[in-house]
C-alpha positions in Angstrom: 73.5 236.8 -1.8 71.8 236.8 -5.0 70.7 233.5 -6.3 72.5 232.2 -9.4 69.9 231.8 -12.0 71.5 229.1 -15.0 70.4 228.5 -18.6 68.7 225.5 -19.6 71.6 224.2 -21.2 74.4 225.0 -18.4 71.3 222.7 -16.3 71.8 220.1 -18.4 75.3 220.3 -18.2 75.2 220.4 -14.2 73.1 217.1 -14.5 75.2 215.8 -16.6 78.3 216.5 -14.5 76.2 215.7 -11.3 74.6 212.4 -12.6 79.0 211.0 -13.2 81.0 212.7 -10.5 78.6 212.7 -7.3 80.9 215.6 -5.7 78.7 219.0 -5.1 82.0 220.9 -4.7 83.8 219.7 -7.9 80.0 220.2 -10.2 80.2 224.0 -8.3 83.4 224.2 -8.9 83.0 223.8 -12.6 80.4 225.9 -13.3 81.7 228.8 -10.9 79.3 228.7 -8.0 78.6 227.6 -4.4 77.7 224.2 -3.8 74.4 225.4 -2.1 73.7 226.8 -5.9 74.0 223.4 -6.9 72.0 221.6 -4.6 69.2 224.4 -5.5 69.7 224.4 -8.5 69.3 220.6 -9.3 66.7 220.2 -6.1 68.9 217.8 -4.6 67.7 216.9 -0.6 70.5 214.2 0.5 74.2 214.3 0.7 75.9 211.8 -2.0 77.3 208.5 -0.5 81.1 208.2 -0.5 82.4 206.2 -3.2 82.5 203.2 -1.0 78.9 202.7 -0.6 77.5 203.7 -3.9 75.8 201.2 -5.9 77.6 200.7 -9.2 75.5 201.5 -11.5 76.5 204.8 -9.8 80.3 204.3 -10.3 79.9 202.6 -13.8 77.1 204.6 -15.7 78.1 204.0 -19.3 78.8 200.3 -18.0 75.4 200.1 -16.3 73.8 201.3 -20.1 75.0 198.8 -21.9 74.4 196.2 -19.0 70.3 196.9 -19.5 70.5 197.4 -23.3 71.9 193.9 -23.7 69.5 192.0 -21.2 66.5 193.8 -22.5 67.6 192.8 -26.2 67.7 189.1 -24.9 71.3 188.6 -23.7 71.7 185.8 -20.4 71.9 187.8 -17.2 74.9 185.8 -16.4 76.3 186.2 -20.1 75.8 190.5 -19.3 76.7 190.4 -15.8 79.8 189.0 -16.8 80.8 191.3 -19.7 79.7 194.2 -17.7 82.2 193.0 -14.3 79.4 192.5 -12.3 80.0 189.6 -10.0 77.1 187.2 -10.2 74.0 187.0 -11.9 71.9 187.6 -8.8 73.9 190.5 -8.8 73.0 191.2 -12.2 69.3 191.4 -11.5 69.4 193.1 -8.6 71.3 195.9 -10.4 69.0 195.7 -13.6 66.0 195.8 -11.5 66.6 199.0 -9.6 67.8 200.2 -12.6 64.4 199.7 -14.5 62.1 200.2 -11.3 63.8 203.1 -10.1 64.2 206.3 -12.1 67.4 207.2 -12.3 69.0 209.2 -15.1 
């Protein structure tokens, strides 16, 4: 079969979709393709982990945002752990610290 070739912008748009849902078949789904397409498409080389074992800055992204934006503008870890739902500050910095060491997003 042919390979799919996408624009830039419907890339951007699988990202997107990719980066918040985590499900190959439901991003190929939405953008009419096979899910091998989108594995290709966005280079991706390991299966998502089920919901259960994903870290949360997976589950919450828009959460996890805010949650670095207000320790790196001076806010208490506990004080943004807290506001963001995450359950201890130890917690806290083990999120904001793969969040800031790791590139994701």
């Amino acid at each position: 079969m042919a390979e799919n070739k996408f624009s830039r912008e419907e890339l951007d748009i699988m990202k997107w979709d990719w980066i918040h849902c985590r499900n190959v078949q439901q991003v190929a789904e939405l953008h009419a393709c096979r899910k091998q397409d989108v594995i290709d498409a966005l280079n991706l080389d390991e299966k998502p982990r089920p919901a259960r074992k994903r870290r949360w800055e997976e589950l919450h992204p828009a959460k996890a945002q805010r949650f670095v934006k207000q320790v790196e503008s001076g806010v208490s870890m506990a004080k943004a752990s807290r506001e963001a739902g995450i359950r201890s500050a130890h917690t806290g910095y083990v999120v904001y610290r793969r969040m800031t060491q790791e590139s994701w997003m």
